[in-house]
C-alpha positions in Angstrom: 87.5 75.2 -185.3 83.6 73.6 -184.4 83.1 73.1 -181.3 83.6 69.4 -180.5 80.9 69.1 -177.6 78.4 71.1 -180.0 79.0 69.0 -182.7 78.9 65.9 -180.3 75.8 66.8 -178.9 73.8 68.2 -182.0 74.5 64.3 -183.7 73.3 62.6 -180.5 70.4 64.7 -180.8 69.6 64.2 -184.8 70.3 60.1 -184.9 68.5 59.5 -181.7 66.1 62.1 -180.1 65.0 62.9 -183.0 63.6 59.8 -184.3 62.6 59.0 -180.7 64.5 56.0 -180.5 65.3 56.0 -176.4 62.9 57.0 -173.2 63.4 57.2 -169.8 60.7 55.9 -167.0 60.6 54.9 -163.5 64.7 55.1 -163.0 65.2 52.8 -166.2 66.1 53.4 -170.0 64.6 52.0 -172.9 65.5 51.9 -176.6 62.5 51.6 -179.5 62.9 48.3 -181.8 63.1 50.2 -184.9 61.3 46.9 -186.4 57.9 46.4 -183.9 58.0 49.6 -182.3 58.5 48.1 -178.7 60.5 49.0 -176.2 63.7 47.3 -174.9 65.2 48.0 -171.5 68.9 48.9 -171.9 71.6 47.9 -169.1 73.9 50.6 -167.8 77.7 49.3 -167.5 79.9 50.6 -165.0 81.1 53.0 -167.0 78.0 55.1 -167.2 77.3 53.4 -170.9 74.6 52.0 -172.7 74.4 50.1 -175.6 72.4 52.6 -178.1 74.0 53.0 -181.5 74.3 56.6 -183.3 76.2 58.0 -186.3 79.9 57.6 -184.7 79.9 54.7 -182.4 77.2 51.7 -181.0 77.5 53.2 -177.0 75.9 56.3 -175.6 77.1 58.1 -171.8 73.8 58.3 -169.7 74.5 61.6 -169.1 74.3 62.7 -172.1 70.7 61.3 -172.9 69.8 62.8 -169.5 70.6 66.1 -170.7 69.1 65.2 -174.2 65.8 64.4 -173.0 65.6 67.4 -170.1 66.6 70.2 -172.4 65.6 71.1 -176.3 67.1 70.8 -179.4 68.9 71.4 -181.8 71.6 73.1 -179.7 73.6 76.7 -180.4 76.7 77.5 -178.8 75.0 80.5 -177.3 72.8 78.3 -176.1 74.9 75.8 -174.3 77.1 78.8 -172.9 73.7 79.6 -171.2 73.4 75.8 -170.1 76.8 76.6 -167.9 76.2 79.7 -166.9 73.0 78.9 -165.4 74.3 75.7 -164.1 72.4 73.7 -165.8 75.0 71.5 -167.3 76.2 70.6 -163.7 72.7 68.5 -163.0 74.1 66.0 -165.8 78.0 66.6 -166.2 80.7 66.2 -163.7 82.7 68.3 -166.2 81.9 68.7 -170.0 84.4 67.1 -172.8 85.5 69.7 -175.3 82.9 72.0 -174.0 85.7 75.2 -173.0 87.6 76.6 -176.2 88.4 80.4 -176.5 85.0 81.1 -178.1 83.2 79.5 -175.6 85.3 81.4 -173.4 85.0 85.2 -174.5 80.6 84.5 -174.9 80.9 83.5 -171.2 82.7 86.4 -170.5 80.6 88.7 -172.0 77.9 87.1 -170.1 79.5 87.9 -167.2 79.5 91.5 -168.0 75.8 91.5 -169.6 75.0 90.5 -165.9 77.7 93.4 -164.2 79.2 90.6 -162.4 83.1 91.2 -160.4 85.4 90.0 -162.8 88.5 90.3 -160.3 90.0 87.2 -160.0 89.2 85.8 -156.3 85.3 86.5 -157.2 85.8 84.9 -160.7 87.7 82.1 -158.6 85.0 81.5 -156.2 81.7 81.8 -157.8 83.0 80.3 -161.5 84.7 77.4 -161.2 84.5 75.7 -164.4 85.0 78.9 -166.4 88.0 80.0 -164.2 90.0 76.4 -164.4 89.1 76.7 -168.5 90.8 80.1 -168.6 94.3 78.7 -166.6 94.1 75.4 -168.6 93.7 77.3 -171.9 96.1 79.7 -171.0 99.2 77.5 -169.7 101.2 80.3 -168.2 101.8 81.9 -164.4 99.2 84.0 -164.8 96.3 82.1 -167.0 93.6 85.2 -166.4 95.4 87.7 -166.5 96.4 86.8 -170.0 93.0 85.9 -171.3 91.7 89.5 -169.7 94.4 91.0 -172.1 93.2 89.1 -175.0 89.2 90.1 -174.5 90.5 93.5 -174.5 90.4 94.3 -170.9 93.1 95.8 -168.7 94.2 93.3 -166.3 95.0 95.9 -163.6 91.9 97.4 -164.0 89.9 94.3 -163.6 91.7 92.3 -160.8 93.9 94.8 -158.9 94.8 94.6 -155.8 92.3 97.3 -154.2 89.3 94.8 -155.7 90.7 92.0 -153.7 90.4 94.7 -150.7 87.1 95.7 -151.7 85.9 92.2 -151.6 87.8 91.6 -148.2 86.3 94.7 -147.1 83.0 93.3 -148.1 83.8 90.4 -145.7 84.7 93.2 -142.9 81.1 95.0 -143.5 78.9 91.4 -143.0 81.1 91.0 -139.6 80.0 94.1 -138.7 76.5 93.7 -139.5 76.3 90.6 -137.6 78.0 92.1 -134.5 75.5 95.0 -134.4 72.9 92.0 -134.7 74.3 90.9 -131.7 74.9 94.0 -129.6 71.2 94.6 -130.1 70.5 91.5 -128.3 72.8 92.2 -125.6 75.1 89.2 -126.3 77.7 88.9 -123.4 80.3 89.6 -125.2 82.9 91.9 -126.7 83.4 92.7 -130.5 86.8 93.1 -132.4 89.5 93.8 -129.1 93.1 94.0 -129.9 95.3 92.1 -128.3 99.2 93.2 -127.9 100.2 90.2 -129.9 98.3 91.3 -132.7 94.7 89.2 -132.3 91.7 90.9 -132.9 89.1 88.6 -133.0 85.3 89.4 -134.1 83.7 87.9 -130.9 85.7 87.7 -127.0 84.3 85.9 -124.5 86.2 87.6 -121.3 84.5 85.2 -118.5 86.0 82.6 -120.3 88.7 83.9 -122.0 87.6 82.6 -125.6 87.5 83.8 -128.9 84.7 83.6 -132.2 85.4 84.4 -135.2 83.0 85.0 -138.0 83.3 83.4 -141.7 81.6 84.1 -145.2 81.8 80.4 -146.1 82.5 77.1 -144.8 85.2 76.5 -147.4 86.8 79.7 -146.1 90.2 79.2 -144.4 90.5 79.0 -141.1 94.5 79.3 -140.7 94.5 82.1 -138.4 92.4 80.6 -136.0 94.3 77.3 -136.2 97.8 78.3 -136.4 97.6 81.5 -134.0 94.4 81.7 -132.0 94.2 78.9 -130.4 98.0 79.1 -128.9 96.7 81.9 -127.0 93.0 81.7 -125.8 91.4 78.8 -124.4 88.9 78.1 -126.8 88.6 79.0 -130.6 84.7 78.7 -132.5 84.3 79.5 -135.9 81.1 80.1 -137.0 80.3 80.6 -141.0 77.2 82.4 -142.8 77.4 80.2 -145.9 77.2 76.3 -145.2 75.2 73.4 -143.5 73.8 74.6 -141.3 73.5 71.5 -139.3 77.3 69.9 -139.1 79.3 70.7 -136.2 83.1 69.8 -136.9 86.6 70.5 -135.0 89.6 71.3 -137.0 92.7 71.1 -135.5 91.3 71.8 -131.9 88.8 74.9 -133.7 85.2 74.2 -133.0 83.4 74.9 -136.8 79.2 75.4 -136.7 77.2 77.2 -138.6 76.1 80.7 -137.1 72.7 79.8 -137.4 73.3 76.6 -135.3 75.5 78.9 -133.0 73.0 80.8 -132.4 70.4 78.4 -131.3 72.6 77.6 -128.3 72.7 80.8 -126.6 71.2 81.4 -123.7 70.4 85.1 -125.4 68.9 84.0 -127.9 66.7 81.3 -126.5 65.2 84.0 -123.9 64.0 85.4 -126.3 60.2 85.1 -127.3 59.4 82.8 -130.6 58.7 86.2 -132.3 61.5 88.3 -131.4 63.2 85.2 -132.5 61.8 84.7 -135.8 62.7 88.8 -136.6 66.4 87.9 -135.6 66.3 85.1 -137.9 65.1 86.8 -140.7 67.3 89.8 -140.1 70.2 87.4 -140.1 69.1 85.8 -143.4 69.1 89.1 -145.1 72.4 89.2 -144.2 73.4 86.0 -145.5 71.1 86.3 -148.6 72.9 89.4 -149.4 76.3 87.6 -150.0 75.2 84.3 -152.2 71.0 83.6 -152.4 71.6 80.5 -154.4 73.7 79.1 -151.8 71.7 80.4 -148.8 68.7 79.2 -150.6 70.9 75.3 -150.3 71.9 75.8 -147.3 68.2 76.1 -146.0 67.5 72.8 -147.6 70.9 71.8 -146.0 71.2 70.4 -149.7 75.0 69.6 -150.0 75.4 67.8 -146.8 72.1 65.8 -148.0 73.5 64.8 -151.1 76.8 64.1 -149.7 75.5 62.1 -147.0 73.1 60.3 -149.6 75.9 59.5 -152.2 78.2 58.1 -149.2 75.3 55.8 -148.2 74.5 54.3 -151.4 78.6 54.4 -152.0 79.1 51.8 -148.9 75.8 50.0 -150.1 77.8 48.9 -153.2 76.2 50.8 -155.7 78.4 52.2 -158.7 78.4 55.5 -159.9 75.7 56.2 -163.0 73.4 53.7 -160.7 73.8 56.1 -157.5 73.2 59.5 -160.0 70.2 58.1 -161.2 69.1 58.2 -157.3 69.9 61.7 -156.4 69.9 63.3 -159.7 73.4 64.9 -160.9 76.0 63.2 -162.9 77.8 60.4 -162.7 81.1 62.2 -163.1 80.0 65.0 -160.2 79.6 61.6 -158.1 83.0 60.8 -158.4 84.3 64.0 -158.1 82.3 63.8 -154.7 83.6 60.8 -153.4 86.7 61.6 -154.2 86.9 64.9 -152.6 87.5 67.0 -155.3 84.4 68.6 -154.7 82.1 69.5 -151.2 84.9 68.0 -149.3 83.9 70.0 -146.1 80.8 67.4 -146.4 82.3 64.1 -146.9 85.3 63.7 -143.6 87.3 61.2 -144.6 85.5 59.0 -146.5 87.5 60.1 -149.8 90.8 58.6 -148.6 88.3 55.3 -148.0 87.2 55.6 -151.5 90.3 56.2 -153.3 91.6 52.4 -151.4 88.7 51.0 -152.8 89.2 52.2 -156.1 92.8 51.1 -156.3 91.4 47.4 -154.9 88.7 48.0 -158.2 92.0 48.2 -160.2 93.7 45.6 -159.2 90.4 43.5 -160.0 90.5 44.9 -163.3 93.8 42.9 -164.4 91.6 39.6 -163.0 88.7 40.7 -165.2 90.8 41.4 -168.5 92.1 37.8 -168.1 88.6 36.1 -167.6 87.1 38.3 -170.8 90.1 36.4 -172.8 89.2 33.3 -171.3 85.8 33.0 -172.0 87.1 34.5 -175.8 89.0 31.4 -176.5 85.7 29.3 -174.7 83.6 30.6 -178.2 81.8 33.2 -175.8 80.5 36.3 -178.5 81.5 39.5 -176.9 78.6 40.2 -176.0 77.8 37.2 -173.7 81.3 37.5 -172.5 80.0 41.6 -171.7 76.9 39.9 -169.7 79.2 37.5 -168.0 81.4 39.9 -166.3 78.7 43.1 -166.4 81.1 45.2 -168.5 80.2 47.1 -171.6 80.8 45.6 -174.9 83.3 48.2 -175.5 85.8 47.2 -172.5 85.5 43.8 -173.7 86.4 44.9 -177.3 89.0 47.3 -175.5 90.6 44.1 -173.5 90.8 41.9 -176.8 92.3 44.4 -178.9 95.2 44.7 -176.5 95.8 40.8 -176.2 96.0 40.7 -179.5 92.8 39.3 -180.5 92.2 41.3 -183.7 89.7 42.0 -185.5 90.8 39.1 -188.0 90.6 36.6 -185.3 87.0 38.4 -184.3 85.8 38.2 -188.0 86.4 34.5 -188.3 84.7 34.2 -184.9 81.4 36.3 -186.6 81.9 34.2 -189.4 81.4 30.8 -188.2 78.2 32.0 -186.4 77.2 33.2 -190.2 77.8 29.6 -191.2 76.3 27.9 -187.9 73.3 29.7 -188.8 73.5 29.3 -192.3 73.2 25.7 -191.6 70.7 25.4 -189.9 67.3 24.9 -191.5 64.5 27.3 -190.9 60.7 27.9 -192.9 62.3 31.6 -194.7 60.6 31.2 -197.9 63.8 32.8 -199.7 67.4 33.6 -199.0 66.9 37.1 -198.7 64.3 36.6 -195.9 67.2 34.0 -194.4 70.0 36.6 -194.7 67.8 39.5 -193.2 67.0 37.1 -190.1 70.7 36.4 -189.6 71.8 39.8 -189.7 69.0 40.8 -187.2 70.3 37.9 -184.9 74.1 39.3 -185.1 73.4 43.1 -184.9 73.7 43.2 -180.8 77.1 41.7 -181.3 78.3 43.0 -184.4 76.8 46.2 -185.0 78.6 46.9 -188.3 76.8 43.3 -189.7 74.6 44.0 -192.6 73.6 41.9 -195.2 75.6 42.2 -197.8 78.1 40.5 -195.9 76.2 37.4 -195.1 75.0 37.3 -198.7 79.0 37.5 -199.8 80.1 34.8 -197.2 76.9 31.9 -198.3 78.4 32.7 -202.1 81.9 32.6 -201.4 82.5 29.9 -198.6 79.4 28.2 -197.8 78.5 27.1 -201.0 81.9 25.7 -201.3 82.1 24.2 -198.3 78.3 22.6 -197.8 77.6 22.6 -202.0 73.6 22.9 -202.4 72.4 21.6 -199.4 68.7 22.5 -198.4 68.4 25.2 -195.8 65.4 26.7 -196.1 61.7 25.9 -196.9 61.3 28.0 -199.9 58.4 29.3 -201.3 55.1 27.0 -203.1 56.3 27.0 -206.5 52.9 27.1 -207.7 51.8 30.3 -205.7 55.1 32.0 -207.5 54.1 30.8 -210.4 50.6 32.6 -210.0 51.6 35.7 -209.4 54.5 36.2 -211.7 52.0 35.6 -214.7 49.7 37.9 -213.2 52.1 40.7 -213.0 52.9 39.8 -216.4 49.2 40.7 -217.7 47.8 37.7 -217.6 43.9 37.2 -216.4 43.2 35.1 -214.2 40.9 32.7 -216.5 44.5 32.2 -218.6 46.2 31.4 -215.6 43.6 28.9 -214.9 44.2 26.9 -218.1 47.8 27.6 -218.3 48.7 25.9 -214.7 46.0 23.9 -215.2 44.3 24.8 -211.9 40.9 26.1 -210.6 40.2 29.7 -210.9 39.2 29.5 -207.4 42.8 28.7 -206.7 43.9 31.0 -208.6 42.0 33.7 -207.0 42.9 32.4 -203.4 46.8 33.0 -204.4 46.0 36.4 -205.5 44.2 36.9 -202.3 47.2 36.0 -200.3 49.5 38.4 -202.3 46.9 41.1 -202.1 46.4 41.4 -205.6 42.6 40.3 -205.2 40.2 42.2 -208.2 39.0 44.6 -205.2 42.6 45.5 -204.1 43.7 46.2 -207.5 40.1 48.4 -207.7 41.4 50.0 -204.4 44.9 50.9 -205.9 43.5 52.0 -209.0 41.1 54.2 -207.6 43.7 55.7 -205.0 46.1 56.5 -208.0 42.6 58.2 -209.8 42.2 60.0 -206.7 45.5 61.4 -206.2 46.0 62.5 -209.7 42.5 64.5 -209.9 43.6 66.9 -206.8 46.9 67.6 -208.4 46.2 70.7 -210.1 46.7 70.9 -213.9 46.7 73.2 -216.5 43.9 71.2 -218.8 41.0 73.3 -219.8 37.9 70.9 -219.4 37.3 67.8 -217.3 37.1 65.5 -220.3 40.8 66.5 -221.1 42.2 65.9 -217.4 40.0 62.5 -217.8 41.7 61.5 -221.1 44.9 62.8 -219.3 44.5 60.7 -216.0 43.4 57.4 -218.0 46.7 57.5 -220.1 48.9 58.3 -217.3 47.3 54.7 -215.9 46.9 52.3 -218.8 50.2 50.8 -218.8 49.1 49.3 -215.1 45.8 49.1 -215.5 45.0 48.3 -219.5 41.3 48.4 -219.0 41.2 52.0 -217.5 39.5 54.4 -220.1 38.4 58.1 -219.3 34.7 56.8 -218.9 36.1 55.2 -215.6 37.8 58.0 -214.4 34.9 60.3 -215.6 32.4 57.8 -213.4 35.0 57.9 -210.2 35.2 61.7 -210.1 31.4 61.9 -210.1 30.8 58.9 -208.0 32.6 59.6 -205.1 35.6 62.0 -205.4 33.2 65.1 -205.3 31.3 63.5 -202.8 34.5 63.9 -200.6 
């Protein structure tokens, strides 16, 4: 089975990067007219759509032209396995649609192993997300990777037992200990890793004041313990992580959370310290810190996820909607949501998730209101597209809402077809029908896409002529002009024109003019098709042969041409060239 994002992605590419059909500048998108060459600003609906037809449907996600335009094409599989490994795909994609399958699956995995990364679960768990929830959704049973490690050939006891899980735990115990020596060589005030006769041992006591601190990898890491049993029996509990922002302060539960770095800066210690004794600290302590996840220390420097949080919650509360608020900080729309709805970062965003969600289930409510008002203004002769300006929702919700009232597509084709005939009706200067029908089709295709025209030709023949007979609806063309030409494509010369219509020459060479069929354009096509036919090569043996050759291939369109003309062009100017 192809993959269905590949295949997905490799069409968007071929009908619309490739002929360079869209653009993106200054935090808008544009579309080419395909018939001036200009470009047309395109409006992005709510849903993160714009109306920009391709080979399977007339809308196209944002994110997907994002990632279009920021990476090259065509795409491989390998390729786009790369993409997510990397996490590249993350800058435009809250998640990717039919991206995971098992192939997609075992090439990650081998990645993981070109790169001699732990493939234990908890590590997989942690520093993998998308890969690890493809594995458990892929593999619906209790235990999701231990089944796929089977099926890539791997011993699941090998991979994820239980003394890797105590490895990486005792991993965590080593970067304690590091930091504590850190801390004893700046003769902290305190005491490291006492046990108490309950049980307790903390990283960090305070005696004076009979506190505790305990030392985390991560801000996401669980802080149970120090909830649930800590704080019942010293007076205060601080928690202070490696990995995080490094400028939130936040109490769980009673627990005072900070980041170690901020920690830091508050003690008296530390801020004895000269600025250069304090700069070596802080780089030894970043060493530390680097050691366990760089691309995340190198975030947390930039305090990057609290930014973007903080960013996306402010232009949340400002009212804008999700593809306009990735535009501003520069990941996907989907990762937006995600974000707001706390799937994602939630140590950033508080509680403003649980405001979201209300205001999403108000938005839903809304939508019943908006369904009713897009069949409203249906039955008021509104096209869908004015009806899709009206209520700023894409063309395909308002094709979505019709479709489930009923309104089919007959309905909708009688609707297009009485435009056909309003327009039909209506007199323009199109010199012939063809001209009339092209200009119709051009002035439906927003709103009906699938309008070509063929199908206004069939509906003047079939119902307009009945209904209006031969009334006069265009200017036509000068009957004398027509006549001028078609005897001059016939082989007449222009002095037998001249008598025949009985007209001035003059005229008749005007006409010509017009049409481009003046004596120096038809010298200018003849001599282009002499041209073109000398550099061909040919097997003739002499000149005079290719001449004779050349003239014959020519005389049907131009009976005057003999191989004394060619012979005079080739010396003339073609060898001058």
């Amino acid at each position: 089975m192809k993959n269905k994002y590949l295949e997905r992605i490799n069409r968007l590419y071929k009908d619309i990067i490739v002929p360079n059909r869209v653009k993106f500048e200054q935090g808008k998108w544009y579309k080419r007219n395909e018939n001036n060459n200009d470009w047309v600003e395109l409006i992005v609906y709510k849903s993160g759509q714009v109306s920009l037809s391709h080979s399977k449907g007339t809308a196209t996600y944002t994110s997907h032209l994002s990632f279009l335009l920021n990476t090259t094409g065509p795409y491989t599989l390998e390729q786009l396995v790369d993409y997510m490994y990397n996490g590249v795909f993350h800058k435009f994609y809250g998640w990717v649609e039919g991206f995971w399958d098992k192939q997609t699956l075992s090439i990650y995995f081998e990645k993981l192993k070109e790169n001699n990364e732990p493939l234990y679960e908890v590590s997989i768990k942690t520093n993998h997300v998308p890969f690890y929830k493809a594995t458990r959704r892929l593999y619906k049973c209790e235990q999701s990777y231990r089944t796929f490690l089977s099926e890539m050939g791997e011993n699941p006891d090998e991979v994820s037992g239980s003394f890797l899980v105590d490895k990486y735990l005792q991993e965590g115990r080593g970067i304690e200990h590091k930091i504590t020596t850190c801390l004893k060589q700046l003769h902290a005030p305190y005491e490291y890793f006492v046990r108490f006769p309950s049980g307790a041992t903390p990283d960090i006591y305070d005696r004076v004041n009979h506190s505790v601190i305990d030392i985390k990898r991560s801000i996401k890491t669980s802080i149970d313990k120090e909830i649930n049993v800590y704080k019942e029996e010293f007076n205060n509990v601080t928690v202070i992580y490696l990995l995080g922002s490094r400028e939130l302060i936040k109490n769980e539960n009673g627990v005072k959370k900070l980041s170690f770095y901020k920690w830091l800066s508050f003690q008296g210690f530390f801020r004895d310290l000269t600025e250069l004794k304090q700069e070596r600290v802080l780089r030894e302590i970043d060493k530390i810190v680097k050691s366990i996840d760089e691309g995340q220390f190198n975030s947390d420097l930039h305090d990057y996820h609290r930014t973007l949080v903080r960013e996306i919650i402010e232009y949340d509360k400002k009212g804008l909607n999700n593809p306009q608020i990735s535009e501003r900080v520069g990941i996907s729309y989907k990762y937006v949501n995600r974000i707001l709805q706390g799937k994602v970062l939630q140590e950033y965003s508080g509680d403003y998730p649980k405001i979201y969600k209300e205001k999403q289930l108000s938005n839903k409510k809304k939508k019943t209101d908006i369904k009713d008002e897009a069949i409203q203004l249906f039955y008021q002769g509104l096209s869908n597209k004015e009806i899709s300006d009206e209520l700023n929702i894409s063309k395909d919700m308002v094709n979505y809402y019709l479709r489930n009232a009923e309104l089919n597509s007959k309905a909708l084709i009688n609707k297009r077809n009485e435009k056909i005939h309003n327009l039909l009706k209506t007199y323009t200067t199109h010199e012939t029908l063809n001209e009339k029908f092209s200009w119709i089709a051009d002035a439906l295709k927003q709103e009906y896409p699938s309008i070509t025209q063929s199908i206004i030709d069939n509906y003047y023949y079939s119902h307009f002529v009945r209904t209006e007979g031969e009334i006069k609806i265009i200017k036509g063309k000068e009957n004398q002009q027509t006549l001028v030409i078609e005897l001059f494509t016939s082989g007449k010369s222009r002095e037998e024109i001249s008598q025949i219509l009985d007209i001035p020459i003059t005229t008749v060479r005007d006409y010509l003019r017009k049409a481009k069929l003046g004596r120096k354009d038809i010298l200018l096509i003849r001599n282009e098709k002499i041209e073109r036919l000398l550099k061909l090569e040919s097997h003739q043996k002499t000149l005079r042969i290719k001449f004779e050759d050349i003239a014959r291939q020519l005389k049907e369109e131009f009976p005057d041409i003999t191989a004394r003309t060619v012979h005079t062009y080739y010396y003339t100017y073609f060898l001058k060239k």
